[in-house]
BALOBA-1460 file (C-alpha; in Angstrom, 3 decimals):
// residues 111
<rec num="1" residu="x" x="-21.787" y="-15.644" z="-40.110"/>
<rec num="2" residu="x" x="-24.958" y="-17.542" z="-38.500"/>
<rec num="3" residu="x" x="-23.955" y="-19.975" z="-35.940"/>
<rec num="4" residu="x" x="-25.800" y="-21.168" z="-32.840"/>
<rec num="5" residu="x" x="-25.009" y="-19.005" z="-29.321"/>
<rec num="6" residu="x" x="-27.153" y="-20.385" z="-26.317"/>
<rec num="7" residu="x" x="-28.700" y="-18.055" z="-24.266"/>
<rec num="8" residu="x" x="-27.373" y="-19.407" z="-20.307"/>
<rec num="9" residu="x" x="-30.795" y="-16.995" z="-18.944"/>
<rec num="10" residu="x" x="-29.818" y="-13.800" z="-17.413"/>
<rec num="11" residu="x" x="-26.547" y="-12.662" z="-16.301"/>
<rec num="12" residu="x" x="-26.569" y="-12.727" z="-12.473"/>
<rec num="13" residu="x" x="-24.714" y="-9.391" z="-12.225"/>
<rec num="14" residu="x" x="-27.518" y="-8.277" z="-13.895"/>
<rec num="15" residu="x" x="-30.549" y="-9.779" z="-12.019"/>
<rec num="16" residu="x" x="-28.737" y="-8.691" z="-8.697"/>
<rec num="17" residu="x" x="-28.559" y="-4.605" z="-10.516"/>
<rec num="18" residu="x" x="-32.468" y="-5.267" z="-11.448"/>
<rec num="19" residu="x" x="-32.952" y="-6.537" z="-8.019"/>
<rec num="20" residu="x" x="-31.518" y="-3.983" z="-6.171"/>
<rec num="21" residu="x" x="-33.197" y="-1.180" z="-7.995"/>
<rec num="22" residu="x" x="-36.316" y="-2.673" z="-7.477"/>
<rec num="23" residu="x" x="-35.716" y="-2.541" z="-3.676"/>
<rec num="24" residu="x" x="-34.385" y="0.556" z="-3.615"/>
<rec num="25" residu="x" x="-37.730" y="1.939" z="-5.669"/>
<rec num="26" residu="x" x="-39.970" y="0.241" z="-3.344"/>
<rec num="27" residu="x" x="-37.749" y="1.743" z="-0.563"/>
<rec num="28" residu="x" x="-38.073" y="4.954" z="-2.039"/>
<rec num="29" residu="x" x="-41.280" y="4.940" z="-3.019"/>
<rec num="30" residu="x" x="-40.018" y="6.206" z="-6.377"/>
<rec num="31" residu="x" x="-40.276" y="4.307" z="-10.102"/>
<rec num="32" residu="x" x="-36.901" y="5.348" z="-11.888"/>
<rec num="33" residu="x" x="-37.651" y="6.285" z="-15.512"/>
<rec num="34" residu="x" x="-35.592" y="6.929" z="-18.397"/>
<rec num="35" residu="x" x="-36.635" y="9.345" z="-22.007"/>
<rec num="36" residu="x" x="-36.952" y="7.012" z="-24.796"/>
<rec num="37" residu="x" x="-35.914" y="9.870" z="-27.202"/>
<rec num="38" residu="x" x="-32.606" y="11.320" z="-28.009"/>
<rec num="39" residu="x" x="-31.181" y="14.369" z="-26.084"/>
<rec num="40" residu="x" x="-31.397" y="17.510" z="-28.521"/>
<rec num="41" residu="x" x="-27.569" y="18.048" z="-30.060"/>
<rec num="42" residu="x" x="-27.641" y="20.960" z="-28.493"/>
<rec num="43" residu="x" x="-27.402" y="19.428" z="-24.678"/>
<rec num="44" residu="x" x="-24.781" y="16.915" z="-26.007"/>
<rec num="45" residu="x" x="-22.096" y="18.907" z="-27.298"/>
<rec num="46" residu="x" x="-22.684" y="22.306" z="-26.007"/>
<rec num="47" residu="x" x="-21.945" y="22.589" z="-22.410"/>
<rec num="48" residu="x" x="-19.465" y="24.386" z="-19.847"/>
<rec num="49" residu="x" x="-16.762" y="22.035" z="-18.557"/>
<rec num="50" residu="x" x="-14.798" y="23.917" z="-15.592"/>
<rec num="51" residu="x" x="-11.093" y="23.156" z="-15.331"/>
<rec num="52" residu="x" x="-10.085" y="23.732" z="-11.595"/>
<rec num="53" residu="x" x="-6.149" y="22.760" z="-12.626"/>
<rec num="54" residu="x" x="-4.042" y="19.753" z="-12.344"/>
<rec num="55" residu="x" x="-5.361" y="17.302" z="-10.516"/>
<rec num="56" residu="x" x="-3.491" y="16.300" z="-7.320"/>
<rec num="57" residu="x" x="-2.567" y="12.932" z="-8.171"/>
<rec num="58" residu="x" x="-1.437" y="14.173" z="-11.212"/>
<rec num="59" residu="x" x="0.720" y="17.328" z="-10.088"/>
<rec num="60" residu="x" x="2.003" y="14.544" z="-7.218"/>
<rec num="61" residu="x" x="3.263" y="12.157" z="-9.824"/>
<rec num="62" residu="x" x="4.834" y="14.515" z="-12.113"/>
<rec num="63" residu="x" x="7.020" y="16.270" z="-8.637"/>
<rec num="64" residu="x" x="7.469" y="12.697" z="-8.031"/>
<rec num="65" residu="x" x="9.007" y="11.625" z="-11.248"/>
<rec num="66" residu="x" x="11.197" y="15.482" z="-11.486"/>
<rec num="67" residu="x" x="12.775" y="14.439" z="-8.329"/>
<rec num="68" residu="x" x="13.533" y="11.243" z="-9.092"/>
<rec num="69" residu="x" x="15.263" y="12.408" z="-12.375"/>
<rec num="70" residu="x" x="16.976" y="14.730" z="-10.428"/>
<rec num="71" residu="x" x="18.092" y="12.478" z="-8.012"/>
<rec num="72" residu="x" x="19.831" y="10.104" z="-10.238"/>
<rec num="73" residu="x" x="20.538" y="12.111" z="-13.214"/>
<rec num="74" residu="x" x="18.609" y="9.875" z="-15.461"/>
<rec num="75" residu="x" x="15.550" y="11.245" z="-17.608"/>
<rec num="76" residu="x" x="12.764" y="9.411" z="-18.339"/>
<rec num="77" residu="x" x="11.066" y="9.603" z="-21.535"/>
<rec num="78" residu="x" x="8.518" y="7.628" z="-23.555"/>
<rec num="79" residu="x" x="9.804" y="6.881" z="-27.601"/>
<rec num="80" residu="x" x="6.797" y="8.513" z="-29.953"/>
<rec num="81" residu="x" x="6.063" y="5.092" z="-31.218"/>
<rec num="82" residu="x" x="5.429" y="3.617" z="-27.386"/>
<rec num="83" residu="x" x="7.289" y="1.386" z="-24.982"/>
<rec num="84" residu="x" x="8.280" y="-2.803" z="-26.095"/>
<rec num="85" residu="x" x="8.701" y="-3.978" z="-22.883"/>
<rec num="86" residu="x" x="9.416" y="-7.802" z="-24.195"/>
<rec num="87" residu="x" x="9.640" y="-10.592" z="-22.186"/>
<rec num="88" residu="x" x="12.202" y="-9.687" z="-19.485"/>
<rec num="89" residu="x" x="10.177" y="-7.571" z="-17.156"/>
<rec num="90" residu="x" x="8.638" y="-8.993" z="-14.094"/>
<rec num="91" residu="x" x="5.335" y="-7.041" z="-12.774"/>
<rec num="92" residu="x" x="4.855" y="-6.891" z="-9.398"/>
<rec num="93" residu="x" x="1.325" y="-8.635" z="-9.062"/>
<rec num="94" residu="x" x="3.861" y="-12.114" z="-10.506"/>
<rec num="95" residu="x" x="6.053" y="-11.982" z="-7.603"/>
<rec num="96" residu="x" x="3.465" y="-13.617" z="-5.216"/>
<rec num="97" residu="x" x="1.801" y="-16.101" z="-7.416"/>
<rec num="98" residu="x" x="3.100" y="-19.378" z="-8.403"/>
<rec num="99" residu="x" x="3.380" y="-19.953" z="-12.050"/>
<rec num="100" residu="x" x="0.561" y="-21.378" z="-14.485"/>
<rec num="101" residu="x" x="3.372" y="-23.270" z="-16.113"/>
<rec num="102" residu="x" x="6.277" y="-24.664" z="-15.036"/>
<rec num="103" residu="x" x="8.822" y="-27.365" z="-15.566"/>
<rec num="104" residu="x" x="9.846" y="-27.971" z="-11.906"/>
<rec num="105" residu="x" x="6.683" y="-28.293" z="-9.392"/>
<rec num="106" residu="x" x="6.295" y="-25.429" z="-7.327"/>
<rec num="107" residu="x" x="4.855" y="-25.967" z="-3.580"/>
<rec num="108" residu="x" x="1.361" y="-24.568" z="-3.158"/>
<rec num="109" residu="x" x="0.880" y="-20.921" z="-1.594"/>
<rec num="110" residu="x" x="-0.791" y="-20.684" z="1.765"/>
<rec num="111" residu="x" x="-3.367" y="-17.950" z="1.065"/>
């Protein structure tokens, strides 16, 4: 497909990143440089990863969701094929936003 895409100049995410590592290089007094060449398979693939155990947030979330199966005699599982949660579930992050849409007018939220 050829189509026209302007080009808007330089993304200023970008510019501020190139910016700030050309102050921190001056501040330095150090050029960063990167190898133009490919690392050698060898240092790609073939190094030691140490596993220290669960993680913490992870061991805390799994005691976490035992006791609450405990607690209520419910398990939780996840179906092999995923979870359909539809259209019927509210996330938290809607309950303090007004909607995009709406029938009815909905006063404005004092942020």
């Amino acid at each position: 497909m050829d189509y026209f895409v302007p080009h808007f100049g330089v993304d200023t995410d970008i510019a501020a990143s190139l910016s700030n590592t050309k102050n921190a290089e001056v501040g330095l007094k150090h050029r960063i440089t990167f190898p133009d060449e490919e690392l050698p398979e060898e240092r790609k693939l073939n190094y030691f990863v140490p596993h220290f155990g669960v993680d913490e947030d992870i061991a805390t979330t799994q005691n976490s969701a035992n006791w609450a199966e405990e607690s209520t005699g419910r398990s939780f599982s996840i179906p092999e094929k995923g979870v359909s949660w539809g259209t019927n579930v509210q996330l938290e992050s809607d309950l303090d936003r007004e909607p995009l849409l709406s029938k009815e007018a909905t006063p404005l939220l004092v942020h």
